[in-house]
N, C-alpha and C positions, 0 to 999 in steps of 0.2 A: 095247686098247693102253694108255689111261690107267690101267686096272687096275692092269698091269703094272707100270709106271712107279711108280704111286704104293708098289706092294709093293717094288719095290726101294731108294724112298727109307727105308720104314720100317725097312730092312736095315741102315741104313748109322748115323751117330751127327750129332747135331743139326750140330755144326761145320762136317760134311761137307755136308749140304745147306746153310746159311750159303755157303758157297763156293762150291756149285752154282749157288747164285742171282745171286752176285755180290758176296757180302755177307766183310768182309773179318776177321779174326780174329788174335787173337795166339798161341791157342792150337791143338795139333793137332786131328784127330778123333776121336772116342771106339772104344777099342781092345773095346770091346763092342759088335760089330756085332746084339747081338740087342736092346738098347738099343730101345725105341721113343720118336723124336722127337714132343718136345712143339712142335706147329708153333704152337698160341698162344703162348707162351713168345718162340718163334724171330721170329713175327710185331711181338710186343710190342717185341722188341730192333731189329727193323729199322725201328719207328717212332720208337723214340729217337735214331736213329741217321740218322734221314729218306730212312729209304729205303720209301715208302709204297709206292711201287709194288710194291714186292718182300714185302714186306708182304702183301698184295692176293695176290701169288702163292701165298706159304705158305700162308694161311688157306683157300685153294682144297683142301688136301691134308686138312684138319681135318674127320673124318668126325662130321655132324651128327646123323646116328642112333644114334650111341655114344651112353648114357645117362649117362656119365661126361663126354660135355663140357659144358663150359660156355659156354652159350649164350648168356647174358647181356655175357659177357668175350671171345665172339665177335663179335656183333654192334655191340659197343663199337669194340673193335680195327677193326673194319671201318668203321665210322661213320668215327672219325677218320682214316683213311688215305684213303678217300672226302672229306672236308672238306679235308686237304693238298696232292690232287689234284684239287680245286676241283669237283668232282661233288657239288656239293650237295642234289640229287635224289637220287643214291643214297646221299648222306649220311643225308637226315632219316627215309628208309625203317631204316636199318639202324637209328639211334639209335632210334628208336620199337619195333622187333623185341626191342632191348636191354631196354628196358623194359619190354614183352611178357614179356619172358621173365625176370624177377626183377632187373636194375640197382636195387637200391638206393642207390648214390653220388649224390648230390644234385649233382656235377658233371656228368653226364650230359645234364642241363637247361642247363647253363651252353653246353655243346656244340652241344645242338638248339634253342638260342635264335643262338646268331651262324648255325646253319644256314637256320632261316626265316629270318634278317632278312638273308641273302644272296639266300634266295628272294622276298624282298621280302612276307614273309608277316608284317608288323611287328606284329600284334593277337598271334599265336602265338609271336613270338617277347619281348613282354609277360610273358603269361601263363607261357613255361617261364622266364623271369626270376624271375617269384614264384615258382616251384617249386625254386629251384636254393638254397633255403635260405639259410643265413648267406652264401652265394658271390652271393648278389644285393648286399649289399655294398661289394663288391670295384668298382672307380673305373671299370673297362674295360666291365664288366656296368653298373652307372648311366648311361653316358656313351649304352652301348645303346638300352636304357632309353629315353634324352631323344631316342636321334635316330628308336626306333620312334615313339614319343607327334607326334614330329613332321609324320613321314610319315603317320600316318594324321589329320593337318592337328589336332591337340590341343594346340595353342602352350600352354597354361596347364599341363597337365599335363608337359611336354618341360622349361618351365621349373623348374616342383615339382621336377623328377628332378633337375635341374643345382641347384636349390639344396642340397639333400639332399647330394650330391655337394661342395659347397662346407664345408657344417658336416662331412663325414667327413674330406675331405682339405684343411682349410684351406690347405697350399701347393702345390696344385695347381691353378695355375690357368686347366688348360684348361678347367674349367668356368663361369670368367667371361670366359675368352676363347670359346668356344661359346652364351654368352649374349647377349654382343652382335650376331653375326651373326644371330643369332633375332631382336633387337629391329630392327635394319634392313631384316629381312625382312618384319616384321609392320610397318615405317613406323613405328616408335615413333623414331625419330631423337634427339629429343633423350636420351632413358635409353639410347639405344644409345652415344652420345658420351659423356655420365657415367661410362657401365660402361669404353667404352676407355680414356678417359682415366686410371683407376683400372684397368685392368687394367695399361695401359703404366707406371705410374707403380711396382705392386707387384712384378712380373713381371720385371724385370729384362728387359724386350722385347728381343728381338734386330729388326734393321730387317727383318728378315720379316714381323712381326707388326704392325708399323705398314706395311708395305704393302699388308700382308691386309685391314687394317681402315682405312685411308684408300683406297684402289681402291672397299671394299664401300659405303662414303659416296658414294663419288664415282657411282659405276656408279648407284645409287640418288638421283643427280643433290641431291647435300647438298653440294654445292660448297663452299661457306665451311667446313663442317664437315671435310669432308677436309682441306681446305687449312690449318685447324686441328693436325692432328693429321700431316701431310704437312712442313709447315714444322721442326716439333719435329723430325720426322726428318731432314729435312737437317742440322739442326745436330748430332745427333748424328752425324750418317754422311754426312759433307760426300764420301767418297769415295764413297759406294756409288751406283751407274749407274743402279741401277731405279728408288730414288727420287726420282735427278735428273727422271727421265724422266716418272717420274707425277707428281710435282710441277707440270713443265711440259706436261703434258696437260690436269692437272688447270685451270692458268690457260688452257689452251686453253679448254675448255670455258665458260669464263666472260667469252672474250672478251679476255681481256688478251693481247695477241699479243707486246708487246713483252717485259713475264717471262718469258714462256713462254723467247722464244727467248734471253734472256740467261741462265736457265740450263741451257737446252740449248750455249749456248757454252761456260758454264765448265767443265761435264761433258765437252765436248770436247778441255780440255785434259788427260784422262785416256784420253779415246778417242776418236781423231780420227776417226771412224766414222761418230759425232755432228754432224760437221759440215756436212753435206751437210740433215741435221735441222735444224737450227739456224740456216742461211742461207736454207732454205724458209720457215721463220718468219718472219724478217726482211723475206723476199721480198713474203712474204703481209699483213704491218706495213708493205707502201710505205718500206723503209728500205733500197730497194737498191742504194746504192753500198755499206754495210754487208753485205750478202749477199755482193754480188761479191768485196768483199774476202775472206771467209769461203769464197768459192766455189774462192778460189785455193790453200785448202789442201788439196781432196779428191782421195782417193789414186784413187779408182774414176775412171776417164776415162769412162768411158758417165757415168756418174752426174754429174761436173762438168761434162761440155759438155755435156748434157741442161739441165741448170738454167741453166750461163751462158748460154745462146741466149732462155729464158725470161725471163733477169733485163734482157740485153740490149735484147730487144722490150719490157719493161715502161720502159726505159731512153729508148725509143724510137731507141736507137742506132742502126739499121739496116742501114747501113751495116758497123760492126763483125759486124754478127747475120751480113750473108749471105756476108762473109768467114770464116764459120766451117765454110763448106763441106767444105772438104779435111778438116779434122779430123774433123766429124762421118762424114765416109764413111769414112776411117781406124778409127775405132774399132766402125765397122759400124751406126751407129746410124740410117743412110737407110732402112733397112731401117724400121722405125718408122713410120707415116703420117702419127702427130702433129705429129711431129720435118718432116717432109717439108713440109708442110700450114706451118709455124712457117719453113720456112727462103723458102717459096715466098713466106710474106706478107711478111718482109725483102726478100726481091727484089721484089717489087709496089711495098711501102715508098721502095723507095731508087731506085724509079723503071727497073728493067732488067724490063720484061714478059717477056723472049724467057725468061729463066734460071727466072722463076715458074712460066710455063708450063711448063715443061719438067718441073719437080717437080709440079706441079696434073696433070699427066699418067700419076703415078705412084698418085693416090689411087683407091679402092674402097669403103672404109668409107663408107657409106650418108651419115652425118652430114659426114663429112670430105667428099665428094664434093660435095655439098650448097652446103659452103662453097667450095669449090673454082670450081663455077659461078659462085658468087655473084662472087667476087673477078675470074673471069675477066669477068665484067658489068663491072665496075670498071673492070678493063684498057682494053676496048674504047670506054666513057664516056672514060677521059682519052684516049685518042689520038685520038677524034674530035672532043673538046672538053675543049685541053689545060688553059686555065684552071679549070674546076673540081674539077683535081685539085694547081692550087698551096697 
Protein backbone atom coordinates (compact mmCIF):
# COMPACT_ATOMS: atom_id res chain seq x y z
CA UNK A 1 0.00 0.00 0.00
CA UNK A 2 2.72 2.43 0.95
CA UNK A 3 4.43 1.51 -2.37
CA UNK A 4 1.55 2.78 -4.01
CA UNK A 5 1.02 5.87 -2.31
CA UNK A 6 4.42 6.94 -2.52
CA UNK A 7 4.38 6.19 -6.53
CA UNK A 8 1.55 8.31 -6.84
CA UNK A 9 2.95 11.24 -4.89
CA UNK A 10 6.15 10.98 -7.16
CA UNK A 11 3.35 11.52 -10.09
CA UNK A 12 2.30 14.51 -9.12
CA UNK A 13 4.55 18.12 -8.82
CA UNK A 14 6.19 19.22 -5.37
CA UNK A 15 3.31 22.01 -4.79
CA UNK A 16 0.84 19.35 -4.86
CA UNK A 17 2.08 17.26 -2.18
CA UNK A 18 2.90 20.88 -0.06
CA UNK A 19 -0.91 20.93 -0.11
CA UNK A 20 -1.34 17.22 0.58
CA UNK A 21 0.34 17.82 3.64
CA UNK A 22 -1.14 20.62 4.70
CA UNK A 23 1.41 22.92 3.69
CA UNK A 24 0.04 26.17 2.14
CA UNK A 25 1.27 28.01 -1.14
CA UNK A 26 0.91 30.89 -3.57
CA UNK A 27 1.64 29.22 -6.40
CA UNK A 28 -0.27 26.31 -8.42
CA UNK A 29 1.24 22.74 -9.02
CA UNK A 30 3.61 21.77 -11.42
CA UNK A 31 1.77 21.09 -14.87
CA UNK A 32 4.69 18.36 -15.33
CA UNK A 33 3.23 15.50 -13.62
CA UNK A 34 6.40 13.42 -14.61
CA UNK A 35 8.38 15.89 -12.56
CA UNK A 36 9.87 13.95 -9.69
CA UNK A 37 9.64 15.75 -6.21
CA UNK A 38 12.48 16.84 -4.37
CA UNK A 39 10.94 16.04 -0.78
CA UNK A 40 14.46 17.36 0.97
CA UNK A 41 13.81 20.45 -0.80
CA UNK A 42 9.93 20.27 0.20
CA UNK A 43 11.00 19.21 3.77
CA UNK A 44 13.65 21.97 4.19
CA UNK A 45 10.74 24.67 3.25
CA UNK A 46 8.38 23.27 5.77
CA UNK A 47 11.00 23.69 8.43
CA UNK A 48 11.31 27.39 7.61
CA UNK A 49 8.02 27.60 7.66
CA UNK A 50 7.61 25.52 11.22
CA UNK A 51 5.90 23.03 10.16
CA UNK A 52 8.26 20.33 11.64
CA UNK A 53 5.96 17.77 11.83
CA UNK A 54 5.20 17.92 8.29
CA UNK A 55 8.62 18.03 7.66
CA UNK A 56 9.08 14.62 9.45
CA UNK A 57 6.33 13.45 7.11
CA UNK A 58 7.99 14.35 3.76
CA UNK A 59 11.42 12.99 4.60
CA UNK A 60 9.64 9.62 5.24
CA UNK A 61 8.94 9.60 1.30
CA UNK A 62 12.92 10.38 0.60
CA UNK A 63 14.37 7.02 -0.65
CA UNK A 64 17.62 6.24 1.29
CA UNK A 65 19.07 3.68 -1.08
CA UNK A 66 19.16 6.24 -3.98
CA UNK A 67 22.78 6.75 -4.26
CA UNK A 68 21.90 10.45 -5.37
CA UNK A 69 20.53 11.40 -1.87
CA UNK A 70 21.92 13.15 0.32
CA UNK A 71 22.32 11.93 3.41
CA UNK A 72 24.11 14.12 5.29
CA UNK A 73 21.21 16.98 4.30
CA UNK A 74 18.76 14.16 5.37
CA UNK A 75 19.70 13.49 8.64
CA UNK A 76 20.29 17.16 9.24
CA UNK A 77 16.72 18.25 8.07
CA UNK A 78 15.63 15.51 10.50
CA UNK A 79 17.82 16.34 13.47
CA UNK A 80 16.36 19.71 13.47
CA UNK A 81 12.69 19.02 13.04
CA UNK A 82 13.29 16.38 15.88
CA UNK A 83 14.88 19.33 18.06
CA UNK A 84 11.58 21.72 17.22
CA UNK A 85 9.54 18.88 18.35
CA UNK A 86 11.31 18.64 21.45
CA UNK A 87 12.58 14.76 20.80
CA UNK A 88 15.84 15.25 21.54
CA UNK A 89 16.69 11.68 21.67
CA UNK A 90 15.84 11.31 18.15
CA UNK A 91 17.36 14.59 17.64
CA UNK A 92 21.09 13.73 18.62
CA UNK A 93 20.73 10.13 16.78
CA UNK A 94 19.89 11.86 13.51
CA UNK A 95 22.60 14.93 14.09
CA UNK A 96 25.25 12.29 14.76
CA UNK A 97 24.09 10.00 11.36
CA UNK A 98 24.48 13.50 9.70
CA UNK A 99 27.93 13.62 10.56
CA UNK A 100 28.33 9.82 9.77
CA UNK A 101 27.47 10.54 6.86
CA UNK A 102 29.77 13.60 5.47
CA UNK A 103 27.94 17.19 7.39
CA UNK A 104 30.60 19.33 7.08
CA UNK A 105 28.73 22.70 8.32
CA UNK A 106 30.48 23.43 11.54
CA UNK A 107 26.69 24.45 12.72
CA UNK A 108 25.77 21.02 12.93
CA UNK A 109 27.62 21.01 16.37
CA UNK A 110 26.03 24.13 17.34
CA UNK A 111 22.71 21.84 16.93
CA UNK A 112 23.97 18.70 18.76
CA UNK A 113 25.30 20.77 21.53
CA UNK A 114 21.81 22.52 22.71
CA UNK A 115 20.69 18.68 21.92
CA UNK A 116 22.87 16.99 24.80
CA UNK A 117 22.55 19.88 27.06
CA UNK A 118 18.70 19.18 26.71
CA UNK A 119 19.62 15.70 27.33
CA UNK A 120 21.49 16.98 30.28
CA UNK A 121 24.54 15.33 28.61
CA UNK A 122 26.50 18.89 29.52
CA UNK A 123 30.44 17.19 29.18
CA UNK A 124 29.12 16.39 25.27
CA UNK A 125 27.50 19.20 24.74
CA UNK A 126 31.14 21.26 25.91
CA UNK A 127 32.99 19.31 23.71
CA UNK A 128 30.42 19.85 20.23
CA UNK A 129 30.80 23.60 21.44
CA UNK A 130 34.50 23.30 20.70
CA UNK A 131 33.73 21.72 17.47
CA UNK A 132 31.21 24.16 16.19
CA UNK A 133 34.14 26.37 15.09
CA UNK A 134 34.00 30.27 14.75
CA UNK A 135 29.92 29.63 15.81
CA UNK A 136 31.33 28.70 19.51
CA UNK A 137 31.58 32.45 19.56
CA UNK A 138 28.41 33.45 19.17
CA UNK A 139 26.79 34.86 23.12
CA UNK A 140 23.87 32.07 22.83
CA UNK A 141 26.70 29.08 22.45
CA UNK A 142 29.03 30.92 25.55
CA UNK A 143 26.08 31.40 27.70
CA UNK A 144 25.80 27.36 27.04
CA UNK A 145 29.07 26.89 27.45
CA UNK A 146 28.95 28.53 31.22
CA UNK A 147 25.74 26.87 32.29
CA UNK A 148 27.16 23.26 30.93
CA UNK A 149 30.69 23.87 33.07
CA UNK A 150 28.21 24.56 35.64
CA UNK A 151 26.17 21.64 35.93
CA UNK A 152 28.89 19.47 35.82
CA UNK A 153 29.57 21.56 39.41
CA UNK A 154 32.99 23.62 37.49
CA UNK A 155 32.08 27.05 38.95
CA UNK A 156 35.61 28.42 37.86
CA UNK A 157 35.43 27.30 34.51
CA UNK A 158 31.24 28.42 34.15
CA UNK A 159 32.64 31.64 35.19
CA UNK A 160 36.07 31.78 32.56
CA UNK A 161 32.99 31.13 29.91
CA UNK A 162 30.86 34.16 31.19
CA UNK A 163 33.96 36.35 31.30
CA UNK A 164 34.95 35.58 27.63
CA UNK A 165 31.41 36.32 26.97
CA UNK A 166 31.61 39.80 28.77
CA UNK A 167 35.10 40.85 26.61
CA UNK A 168 33.02 39.71 23.11
CA UNK A 169 29.78 41.31 23.94
CA UNK A 170 30.56 44.14 26.20
CA UNK A 171 26.76 45.31 26.14
CA UNK A 172 25.44 42.37 26.94
CA UNK A 173 24.87 42.08 30.07
CA UNK A 174 23.48 38.85 30.67
CA UNK A 175 26.64 37.78 31.41
CA UNK A 176 27.16 39.63 34.51
CA UNK A 177 23.77 39.31 35.26
CA UNK A 178 24.41 35.31 35.09
CA UNK A 179 27.52 35.87 37.17
CA UNK A 180 26.06 36.98 40.16
CA UNK A 181 23.64 34.21 40.56
CA UNK A 182 26.72 31.93 40.26
CA UNK A 183 28.37 33.90 43.13
CA UNK A 184 25.40 33.57 45.55
CA UNK A 185 25.28 30.15 44.75
CA UNK A 186 28.79 29.50 45.48
CA UNK A 187 28.11 31.96 48.91
CA UNK A 188 30.51 34.37 47.68
CA UNK A 189 27.93 37.25 48.74
CA UNK A 190 29.83 39.96 49.11
CA UNK A 191 31.27 39.92 44.96
CA UNK A 192 27.74 38.73 44.39
CA UNK A 193 26.49 42.25 45.77
CA UNK A 194 29.55 44.21 43.97
CA UNK A 195 28.54 42.46 40.63
CA UNK A 196 24.61 43.36 41.19
CA UNK A 197 25.18 46.57 42.19
CA UNK A 198 27.26 47.06 38.88
CA UNK A 199 25.13 45.16 36.83
CA UNK A 200 21.99 47.40 38.11
CA UNK A 201 23.74 50.40 37.83
CA UNK A 202 25.09 49.69 33.82
CA UNK A 203 22.10 47.74 32.70
CA UNK A 204 19.50 50.00 32.68
CA UNK A 205 17.69 47.19 35.09
CA UNK A 206 14.12 46.87 34.64
CA UNK A 207 12.49 45.98 38.43
CA UNK A 208 12.68 42.46 37.21
CA UNK A 209 16.10 42.18 37.63
CA UNK A 210 16.47 43.64 40.96
CA UNK A 211 13.86 41.28 42.11
CA UNK A 212 15.74 38.40 40.63
CA UNK A 213 18.71 39.39 42.29
CA UNK A 214 17.29 40.71 45.78
CA UNK A 215 14.85 37.46 46.38
CA UNK A 216 18.25 35.38 45.19
CA UNK A 217 20.12 37.48 48.52
CA UNK A 218 17.37 37.03 50.40
CA UNK A 219 16.35 33.18 49.83
CA UNK A 220 20.25 32.74 50.59
CA UNK A 221 19.22 34.50 53.79
CA UNK A 222 21.69 37.89 53.05
CA UNK A 223 19.16 39.99 54.47
CA UNK A 224 20.71 43.41 54.85
CA UNK A 225 22.11 42.73 51.40
CA UNK A 226 18.75 42.37 49.74
CA UNK A 227 17.28 44.86 51.59
CA UNK A 228 20.20 46.91 50.02
CA UNK A 229 19.37 46.42 46.70
CA UNK A 230 15.33 45.89 47.37
CA UNK A 231 15.05 49.46 48.95
CA UNK A 232 16.90 51.02 45.61
CA UNK A 233 14.07 49.33 43.96
CA UNK A 234 11.33 50.72 45.52
CA UNK A 235 12.31 54.06 44.85
CA UNK A 236 12.67 53.43 41.45
CA UNK A 237 9.26 51.55 41.23
CA UNK A 238 7.31 52.95 44.08
CA UNK A 239 4.40 51.44 41.91
CA UNK A 240 5.46 48.02 41.18
CA UNK A 241 3.57 45.24 43.65
CA UNK A 242 6.17 42.56 43.69
CA UNK A 243 8.67 44.67 45.14
CA UNK A 244 6.52 46.16 47.58
CA UNK A 245 5.90 42.65 48.71
CA UNK A 246 9.42 41.32 48.70
CA UNK A 247 10.70 44.24 50.26
CA UNK A 248 8.19 43.51 53.11
CA UNK A 249 8.93 39.87 53.33
CA UNK A 250 12.23 40.59 53.10
CA UNK A 251 11.88 42.80 56.74
CA UNK A 252 9.80 39.90 57.67
CA UNK A 253 12.50 37.83 57.77
CA UNK A 254 14.46 39.88 59.89
CA UNK A 255 11.98 40.58 62.14
CA UNK A 256 10.88 44.00 61.72
CA UNK A 257 7.16 43.48 61.56
CA UNK A 258 6.13 46.93 61.74
CA UNK A 259 7.98 47.92 58.01
CA UNK A 260 7.09 45.17 56.86
CA UNK A 261 3.39 45.93 57.31
CA UNK A 262 3.58 49.69 56.43
CA UNK A 263 4.64 48.94 53.28
CA UNK A 264 2.30 46.36 52.77
CA UNK A 265 -0.23 49.22 53.49
CA UNK A 266 0.93 51.61 51.21
CA UNK A 267 1.05 48.91 48.27
CA UNK A 268 -2.44 48.61 49.38
CA UNK A 269 -3.43 51.71 48.12
CA UNK A 270 -2.72 50.28 44.61
CA UNK A 271 -4.28 47.04 45.57
CA UNK A 272 -6.62 46.61 48.05
CA UNK A 273 -5.92 42.83 47.98
CA UNK A 274 -3.11 43.72 50.04
CA UNK A 275 -4.83 44.54 52.75
CA UNK A 276 -6.04 41.63 54.35
CA UNK A 277 -1.63 41.16 54.25
CA UNK A 278 -1.01 43.99 55.67
CA UNK A 279 -3.49 44.07 58.70
CA UNK A 280 -2.04 40.34 59.46
CA UNK A 281 1.19 42.10 60.05
CA UNK A 282 0.03 44.59 62.18
CA UNK A 283 -1.94 41.81 63.89
CA UNK A 284 1.24 39.90 64.34
CA UNK A 285 3.04 43.54 65.51
CA UNK A 286 0.28 43.59 68.60
CA UNK A 287 -0.81 46.82 66.69
CA UNK A 288 -4.40 45.72 66.55
CA UNK A 289 -6.67 48.53 66.65
CA UNK A 290 -4.39 49.37 63.51
CA UNK A 291 -5.28 45.90 61.87
CA UNK A 292 -8.87 46.28 62.69
CA UNK A 293 -9.02 49.54 61.09
CA UNK A 294 -7.26 48.05 58.02
CA UNK A 295 -9.41 44.95 58.42
CA UNK A 296 -12.52 47.26 57.60
CA UNK A 297 -11.44 47.73 54.04
CA UNK A 298 -11.30 43.91 52.92
CA UNK A 299 -13.56 43.28 49.98
CA UNK A 300 -13.19 39.14 50.48
CA UNK A 301 -15.94 38.65 53.51
CA UNK A 302 -14.44 35.08 54.44
CA UNK A 303 -11.04 36.62 54.45
CA UNK A 304 -12.26 39.93 56.83
CA UNK A 305 -14.46 38.19 59.37
CA UNK A 306 -11.74 35.30 59.56
CA UNK A 307 -9.13 37.99 60.74
CA UNK A 308 -11.68 40.35 62.50
CA UNK A 309 -12.67 37.41 64.92
CA UNK A 310 -8.76 36.76 65.49
CA UNK A 311 -7.93 40.56 65.92
CA UNK A 312 -11.09 40.62 68.18
CA UNK A 313 -9.79 37.62 70.56
CA UNK A 314 -6.17 39.19 70.57
CA UNK A 315 -8.36 42.45 71.58
CA UNK A 316 -9.65 40.24 74.13
CA UNK A 317 -13.07 41.78 73.21
CA UNK A 318 -15.21 38.81 73.60
CA UNK A 319 -17.97 39.76 73.71
CA UNK A 320 -17.79 41.64 70.17
CA UNK A 321 -16.01 38.08 68.92
CA UNK A 322 -19.11 35.85 69.80
CA UNK A 323 -21.42 38.43 68.34
CA UNK A 324 -19.85 37.59 65.14
CA UNK A 325 -21.76 34.49 64.82
CA UNK A 326 -24.47 35.21 62.44
CA UNK A 327 -21.98 36.69 60.05
CA UNK A 328 -19.56 34.07 60.16
CA UNK A 329 -22.23 31.32 59.44
CA UNK A 330 -23.58 33.84 56.58
CA UNK A 331 -20.60 33.65 54.73
CA UNK A 332 -20.10 29.79 55.35
CA UNK A 333 -17.10 30.06 57.36
CA UNK A 334 -18.63 27.54 60.49
CA UNK A 335 -17.78 25.19 58.46
CA UNK A 336 -13.84 25.79 59.35
CA UNK A 337 -13.03 24.06 62.78
CA UNK A 338 -10.60 26.82 63.55
CA UNK A 339 -13.01 29.39 63.14
CA UNK A 340 -15.54 27.06 65.35
CA UNK A 341 -12.75 26.27 68.05
CA UNK A 342 -12.07 30.72 68.01
CA UNK A 343 -15.84 31.33 68.19
CA UNK A 344 -16.47 28.64 70.90
CA UNK A 345 -13.52 30.19 73.22
CA UNK A 346 -15.54 33.83 72.79
CA UNK A 347 -18.31 32.17 74.16
CA UNK A 348 -16.24 30.39 77.11
CA UNK A 349 -14.70 34.05 77.27
CA UNK A 350 -17.71 36.00 77.87
CA UNK A 351 -18.86 33.54 80.14
CA UNK A 352 -22.11 31.78 78.05
CA UNK A 353 -20.82 27.88 78.36
CA UNK A 354 -24.18 26.49 76.79
CA UNK A 355 -23.25 28.47 73.16
CA UNK A 356 -19.36 27.03 73.50
CA UNK A 357 -20.31 23.85 73.90
CA UNK A 358 -22.48 23.67 71.46
CA UNK A 359 -19.62 24.70 68.83
CA UNK A 360 -16.88 22.43 70.98
CA UNK A 361 -19.44 19.73 69.74
CA UNK A 362 -18.80 20.38 66.25
CA UNK A 363 -14.86 19.68 66.49
CA UNK A 364 -12.86 16.32 65.04
CA UNK A 365 -9.42 17.69 64.20
CA UNK A 366 -7.43 15.61 66.64
CA UNK A 367 -5.43 18.94 67.93
CA UNK A 368 -8.79 21.01 67.95
CA UNK A 369 -10.57 18.33 69.75
CA UNK A 370 -7.83 18.13 72.15
CA UNK A 371 -8.33 21.72 73.04
CA UNK A 372 -11.90 21.43 72.98
CA UNK A 373 -11.60 19.01 76.08
CA UNK A 374 -9.46 20.99 77.61
CA UNK A 375 -11.72 24.15 77.55
CA UNK A 376 -14.66 22.00 78.32
CA UNK A 377 -12.37 21.16 81.88
CA UNK A 378 -12.58 24.94 82.06
CA UNK A 379 -16.31 25.03 81.77
CA UNK A 380 -17.00 22.76 84.30
CA UNK A 381 -13.95 24.20 87.12
CA UNK A 382 -15.92 27.66 86.76
CA UNK A 383 -19.45 26.50 87.38
CA UNK A 384 -18.36 24.47 90.18
CA UNK A 385 -16.05 27.00 91.43
CA UNK A 386 -17.17 30.28 90.23
CA UNK A 387 -14.63 32.38 91.66
CA UNK A 388 -11.68 31.07 89.95
CA UNK A 389 -12.93 31.88 86.80
CA UNK A 390 -13.32 35.94 87.81
Amino acid sequence: MRTHITAFIRRIGILCVALLLGFTATYACSEDKSQPVDFLELAAVMLRDGHSDRALLALQSVDLEDEDTDLARFYTLQGLAYINLNDFVAAKDSLLDAIANGQTDAVIYTYLAQTHYALKEYKNAVQAIDQSGEHAQKANLITLKAQSYWHMEEPEAAILALNKGQQLYPQDYSFLRRKVFYFVELELFHEAVKLGREYLDQSQAAAEDYIAIGNALRLSKQYQEALDILEIARLQFPDHETVAKLLAHTYLDLGQLNAAAFILEQAALLNPELLSEAAEVYRRANRFHKALTLNEGIQDQQVKLKQRLSILLALKQFERAANMESGLYRVGLLTDQHVRYALAYAYFSSGRFEQASQHLDHLSESELFRKGVELRRLMQVCKEEPWKCM
